[in-house]
C-alpha positions as CSV (number, residue, x, y, z in Angstrom):
1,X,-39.6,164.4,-63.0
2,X,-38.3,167.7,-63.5
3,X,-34.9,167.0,-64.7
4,X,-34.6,165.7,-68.4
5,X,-32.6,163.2,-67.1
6,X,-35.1,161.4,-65.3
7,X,-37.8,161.8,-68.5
8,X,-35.3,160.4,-70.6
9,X,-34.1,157.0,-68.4
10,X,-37.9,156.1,-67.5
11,X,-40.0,154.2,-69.7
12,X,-43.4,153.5,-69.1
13,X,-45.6,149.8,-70.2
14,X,-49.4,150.6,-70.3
15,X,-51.7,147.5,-69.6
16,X,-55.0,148.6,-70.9
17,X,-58.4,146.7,-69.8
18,X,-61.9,146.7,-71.4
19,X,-64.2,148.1,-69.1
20,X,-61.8,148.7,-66.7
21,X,-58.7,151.8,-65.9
22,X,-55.7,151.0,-67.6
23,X,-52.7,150.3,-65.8
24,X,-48.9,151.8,-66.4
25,X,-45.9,150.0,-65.4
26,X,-42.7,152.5,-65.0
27,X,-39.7,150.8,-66.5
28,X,-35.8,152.2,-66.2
29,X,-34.5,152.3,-70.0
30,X,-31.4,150.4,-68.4
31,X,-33.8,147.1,-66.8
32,X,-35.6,147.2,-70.6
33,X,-33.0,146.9,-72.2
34,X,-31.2,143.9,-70.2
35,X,-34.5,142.0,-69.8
36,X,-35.1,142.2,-73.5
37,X,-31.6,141.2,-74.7
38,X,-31.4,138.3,-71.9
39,X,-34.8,137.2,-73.0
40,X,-36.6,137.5,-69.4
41,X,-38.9,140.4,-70.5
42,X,-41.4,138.0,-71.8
43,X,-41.5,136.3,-68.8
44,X,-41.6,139.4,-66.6
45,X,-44.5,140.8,-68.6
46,X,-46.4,137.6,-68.2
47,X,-45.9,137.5,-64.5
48,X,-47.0,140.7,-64.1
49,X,-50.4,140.1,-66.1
50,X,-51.2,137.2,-63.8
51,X,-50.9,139.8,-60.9
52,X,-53.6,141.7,-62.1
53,X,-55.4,138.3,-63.4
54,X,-55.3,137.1,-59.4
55,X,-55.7,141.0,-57.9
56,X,-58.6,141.2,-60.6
57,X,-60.4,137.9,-59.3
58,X,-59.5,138.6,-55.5
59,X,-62.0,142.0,-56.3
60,X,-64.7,140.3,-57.9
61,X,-65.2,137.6,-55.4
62,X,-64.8,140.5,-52.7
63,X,-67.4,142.4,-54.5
64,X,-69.6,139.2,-54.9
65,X,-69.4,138.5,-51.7
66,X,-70.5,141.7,-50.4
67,X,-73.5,141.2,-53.0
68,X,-74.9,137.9,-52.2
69,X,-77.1,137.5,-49.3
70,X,-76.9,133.7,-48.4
71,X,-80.0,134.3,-46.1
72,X,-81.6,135.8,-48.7
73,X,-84.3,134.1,-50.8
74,X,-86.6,135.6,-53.5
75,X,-89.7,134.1,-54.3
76,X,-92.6,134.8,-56.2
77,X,-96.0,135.0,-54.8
78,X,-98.6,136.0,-57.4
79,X,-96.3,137.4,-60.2
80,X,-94.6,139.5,-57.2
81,X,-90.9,139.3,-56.5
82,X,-90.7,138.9,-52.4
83,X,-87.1,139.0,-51.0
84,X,-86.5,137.2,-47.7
85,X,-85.3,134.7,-45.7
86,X,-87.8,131.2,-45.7
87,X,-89.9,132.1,-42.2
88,X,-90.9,135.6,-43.3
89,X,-92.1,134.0,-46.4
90,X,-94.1,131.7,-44.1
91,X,-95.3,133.9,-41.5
92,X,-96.8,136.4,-44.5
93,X,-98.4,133.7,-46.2
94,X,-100.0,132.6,-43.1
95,X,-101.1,135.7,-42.4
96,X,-102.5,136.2,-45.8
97,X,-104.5,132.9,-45.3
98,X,-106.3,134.0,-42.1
């Protein structure tokens, strides 16, 4: 945006979020203004939080899923934390027990 032009028609909505990068939304002055005088800008606003809501949820369950290990089983032997899937914890106790 080098002209003055272009600063002056462009407005910009920023979406903060705790813990999180905020997010700006880039607006012309001419869609604000017809949006808020129609009474749609509400709405828009609101559909455009629920993006983020769904993007937001579609990321954590991505990053859960890459976190989980449904094979994965801890258990404790002894006060120790053992991480494994149910025959290793087998075979090592039998092995103990020999």
């Amino acid at each position: 945006m080098d002209d003055l032009e272009g600063i002056r028609t462009t407005l910009y909505c920023l979406f903060p979020q705790v813990g999180k990068y905020a997010r700006v939304a880039e607006i012309s002055r001419k869609a604000f203004i017809n949006t808020t005088t129609n009474g749609e800008w509400t709405t828009r606003v609101q559909k455009f939080i629920d993006e983020f809501k769904t993007q937001d949820k579609i990321e954590l369950e991505s990053q859960q899923k890459t976190i989980s290990r449904p094979s994965k089983v801890i258990y404790t032997y002894r006060g120790i934390l053992l991480i494994g899937c149910y025959g290793e914890y087998k075979r090592r106790l039998r092995k103990e027990r020999r």
